[in-house]
VMD Tcl script that draws the C-alpha trace (Angstrom):
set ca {
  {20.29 -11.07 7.67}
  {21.57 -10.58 11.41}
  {23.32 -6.90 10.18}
  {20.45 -5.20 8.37}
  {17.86 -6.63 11.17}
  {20.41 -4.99 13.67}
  {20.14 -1.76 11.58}
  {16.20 -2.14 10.96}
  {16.29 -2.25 15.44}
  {18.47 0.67 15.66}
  {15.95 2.68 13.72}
  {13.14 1.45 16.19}
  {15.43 2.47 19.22}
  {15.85 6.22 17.45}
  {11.85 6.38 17.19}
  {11.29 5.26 20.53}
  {13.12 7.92 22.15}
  {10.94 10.45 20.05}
  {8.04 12.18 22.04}
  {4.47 11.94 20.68}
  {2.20 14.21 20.72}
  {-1.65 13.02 19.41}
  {-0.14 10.78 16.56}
  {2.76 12.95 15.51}
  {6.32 12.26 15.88}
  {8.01 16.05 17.26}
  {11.41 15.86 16.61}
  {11.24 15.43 12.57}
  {15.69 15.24 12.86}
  {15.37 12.02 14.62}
  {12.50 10.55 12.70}
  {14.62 11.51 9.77}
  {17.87 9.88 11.76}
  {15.57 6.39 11.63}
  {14.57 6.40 7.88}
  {18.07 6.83 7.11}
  {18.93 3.52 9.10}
  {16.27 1.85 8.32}
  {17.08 2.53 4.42}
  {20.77 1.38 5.46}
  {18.62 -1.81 6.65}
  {17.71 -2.65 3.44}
  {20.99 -2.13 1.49}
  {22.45 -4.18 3.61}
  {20.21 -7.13 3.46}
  {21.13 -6.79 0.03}
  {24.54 -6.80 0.37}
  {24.52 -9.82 2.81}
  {22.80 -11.67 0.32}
  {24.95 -10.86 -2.89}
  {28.18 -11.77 -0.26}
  {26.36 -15.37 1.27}
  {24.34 -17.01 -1.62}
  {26.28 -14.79 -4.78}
  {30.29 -14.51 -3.64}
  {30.51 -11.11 -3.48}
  {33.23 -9.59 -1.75}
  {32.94 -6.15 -0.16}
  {34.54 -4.31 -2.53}
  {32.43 -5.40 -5.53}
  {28.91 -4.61 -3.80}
  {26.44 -1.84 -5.05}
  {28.02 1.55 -4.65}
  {24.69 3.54 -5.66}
  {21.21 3.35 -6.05}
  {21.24 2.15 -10.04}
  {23.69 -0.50 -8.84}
  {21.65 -1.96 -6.45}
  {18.32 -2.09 -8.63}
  {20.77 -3.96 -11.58}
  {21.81 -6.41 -8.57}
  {17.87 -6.84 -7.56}
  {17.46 -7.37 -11.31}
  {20.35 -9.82 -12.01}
  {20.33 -11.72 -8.72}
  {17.25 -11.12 -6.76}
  {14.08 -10.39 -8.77}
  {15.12 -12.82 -11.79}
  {11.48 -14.59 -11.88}
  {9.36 -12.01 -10.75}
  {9.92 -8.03 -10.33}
  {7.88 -7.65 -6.92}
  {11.03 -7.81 -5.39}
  {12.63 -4.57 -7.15}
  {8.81 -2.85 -6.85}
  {9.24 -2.97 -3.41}
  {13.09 -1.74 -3.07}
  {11.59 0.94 -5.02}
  {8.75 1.74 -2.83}
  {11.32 1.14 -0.10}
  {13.67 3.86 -1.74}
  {11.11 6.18 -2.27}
  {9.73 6.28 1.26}
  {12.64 5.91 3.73}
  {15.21 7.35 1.73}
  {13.46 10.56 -0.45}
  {10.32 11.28 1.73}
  {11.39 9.87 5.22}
  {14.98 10.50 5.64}
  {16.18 13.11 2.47}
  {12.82 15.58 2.47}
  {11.61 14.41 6.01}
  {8.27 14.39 4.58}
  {6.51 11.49 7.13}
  {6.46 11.84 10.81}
  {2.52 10.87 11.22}
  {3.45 7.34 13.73}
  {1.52 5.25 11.55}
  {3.11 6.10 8.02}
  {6.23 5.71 10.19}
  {5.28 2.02 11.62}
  {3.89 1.34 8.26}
  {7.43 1.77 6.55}
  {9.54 0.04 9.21}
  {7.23 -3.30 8.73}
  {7.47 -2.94 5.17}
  {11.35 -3.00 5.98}
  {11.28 -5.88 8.14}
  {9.14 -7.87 5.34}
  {11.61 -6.78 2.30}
  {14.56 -8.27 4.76}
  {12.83 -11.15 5.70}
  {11.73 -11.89 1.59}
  {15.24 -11.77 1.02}
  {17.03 -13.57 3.61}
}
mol new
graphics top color blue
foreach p $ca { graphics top sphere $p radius 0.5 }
foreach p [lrange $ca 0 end-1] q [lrange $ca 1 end] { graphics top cylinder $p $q radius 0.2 }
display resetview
């Protein structure tokens, strides 16, 4: 999981460089900027997985959303679907409100979502 942690620190970098101001993030592009990496994070956890315990090879990884939620399904989540709940809950917060609508720049929502990044990584690797 060295690739998408890599990613998931990139995004931290991004935010850090982000002034503050009471417990809002100012520049909404760069928050934005970080959700999108940080959503990249957690694709490519995926895709490290389905390549090191599956034998995927790069060209036969997801290539869109559905594909990774049937991967999560077939491979991932097979005795329990917390595991695709929280790539959903994932998707839906980095990827539609943080990074596509730029809906969260309060610091905390913004923390909240990276550590629920790091934990989806770390369930998976």
């Amino acid at each position: 999981m060295k690739e998408s942690l890599r990613y998931l620190n990139n995004a931290k970098e991004i935010l850090k460089a982000i002034p503050v101001e009471d417990t809002t993030y100012t520049d909404i592009k760069h928050v934005r900027e970080a959700f999108g990496i940080a959503y990249l994070a957690v694709l490519e956890a995926i895709n490290e997985y389905l390549i090191a315990n599956k034998g995927f090879r790069k060209k036969e990884l997801p290539k869109s959303v559905d594909e990774y939620r049937k991967a999560l399904q077939k491979y991932l989540a097979v005795r329990d679907g917390k595991l695709l709940r929280e790539f959903e809950k994932l998707y839906d917060a980095l990827h539609i409100a943080g990074y596509y609508r730029g809906l969260i720049y309060d610091v905390d929502m913004v923390k909240d979502a990276l550590k629920a990044t790091k934990s989806f990584i770390e369930k998976i690797g």
